[in-house]
C-alpha positions as CSV (number, residue, x, y, z in Angstrom):
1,X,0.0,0.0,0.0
2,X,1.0,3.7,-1.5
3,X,0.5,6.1,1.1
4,X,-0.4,9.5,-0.9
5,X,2.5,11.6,-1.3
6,X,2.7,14.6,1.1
7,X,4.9,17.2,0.8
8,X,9.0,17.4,2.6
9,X,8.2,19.0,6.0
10,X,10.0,22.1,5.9
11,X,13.8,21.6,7.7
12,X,12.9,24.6,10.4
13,X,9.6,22.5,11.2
14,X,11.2,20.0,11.5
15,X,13.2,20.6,14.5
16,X,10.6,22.1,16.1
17,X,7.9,19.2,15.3
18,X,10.4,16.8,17.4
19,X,10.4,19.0,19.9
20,X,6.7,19.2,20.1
21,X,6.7,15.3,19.8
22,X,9.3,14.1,22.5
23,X,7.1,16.8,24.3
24,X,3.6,15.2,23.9
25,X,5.0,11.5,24.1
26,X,6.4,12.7,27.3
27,X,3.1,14.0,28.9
28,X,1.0,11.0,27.2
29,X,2.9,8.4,29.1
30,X,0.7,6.4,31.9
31,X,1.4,4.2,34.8
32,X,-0.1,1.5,35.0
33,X,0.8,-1.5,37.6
34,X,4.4,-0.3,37.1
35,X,4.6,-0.4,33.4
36,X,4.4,2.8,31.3
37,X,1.9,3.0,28.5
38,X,1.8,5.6,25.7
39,X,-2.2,5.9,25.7
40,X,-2.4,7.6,22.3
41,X,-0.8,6.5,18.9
42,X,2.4,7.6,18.7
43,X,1.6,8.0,14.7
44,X,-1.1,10.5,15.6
45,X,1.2,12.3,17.9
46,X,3.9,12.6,15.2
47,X,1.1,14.0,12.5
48,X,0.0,16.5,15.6
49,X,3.3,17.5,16.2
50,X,4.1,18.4,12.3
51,X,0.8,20.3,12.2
52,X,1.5,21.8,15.4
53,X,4.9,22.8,14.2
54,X,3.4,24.6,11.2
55,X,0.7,26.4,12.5
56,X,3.4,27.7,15.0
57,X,5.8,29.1,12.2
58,X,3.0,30.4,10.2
59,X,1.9,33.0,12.9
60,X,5.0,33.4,13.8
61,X,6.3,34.9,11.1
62,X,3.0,37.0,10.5
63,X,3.8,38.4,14.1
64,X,7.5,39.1,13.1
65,X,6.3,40.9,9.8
66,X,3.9,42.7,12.2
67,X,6.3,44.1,14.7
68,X,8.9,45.0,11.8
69,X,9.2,48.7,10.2
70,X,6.5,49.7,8.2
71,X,6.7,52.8,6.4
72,X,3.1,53.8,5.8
73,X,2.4,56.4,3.0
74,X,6.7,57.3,3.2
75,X,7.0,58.6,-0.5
76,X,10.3,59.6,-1.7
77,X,10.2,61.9,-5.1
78,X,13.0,62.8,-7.1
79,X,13.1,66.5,-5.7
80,X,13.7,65.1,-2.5
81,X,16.8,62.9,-3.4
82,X,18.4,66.4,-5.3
83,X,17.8,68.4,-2.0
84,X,20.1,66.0,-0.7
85,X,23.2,66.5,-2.9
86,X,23.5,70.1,-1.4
């Protein structure tokens, strides 16, 4: 069985989705009678943890591009670049 192609998790995501995964595996372990048991599927948790990761680098570069410079109706004319050279 083919599983439908998805497309390469970008590298950035990537470190951050393990994170996010050794994270989740850590807090999804159980005890029970002495044994620990990861209660969900650790397949789901890696998919959560990709999704996780991108959702996470998507707003966080909006919130970058939001806190950078913006020059808001700045308009340079050639008359102003002249004034300089004197």
């Amino acid at each position: 069985m083919n599983s439908p192609a998805r497309p390469p998790v970008n590298p950035g995501n990537q470190d951050l989705a393990s994170r996010i995964y050794v994270e989740l595996v850590g807090r999804a372990f159980l005890r029970v009678e002495n044994a620990a048991v990861i209660k969900p599927d650790p397949a789901e948790l890696a998919k959560l943890s990709i999704q996780l990761a991108e959702v996470f680098r998507k707003y966080q570069d909006a919130a970058n591009a939001a806190s950078g410079p913006q020059n808001v109706n700045y308009k340079v004319d050639l008359a102003d670049m002249a004034k300089w050279d004197k």
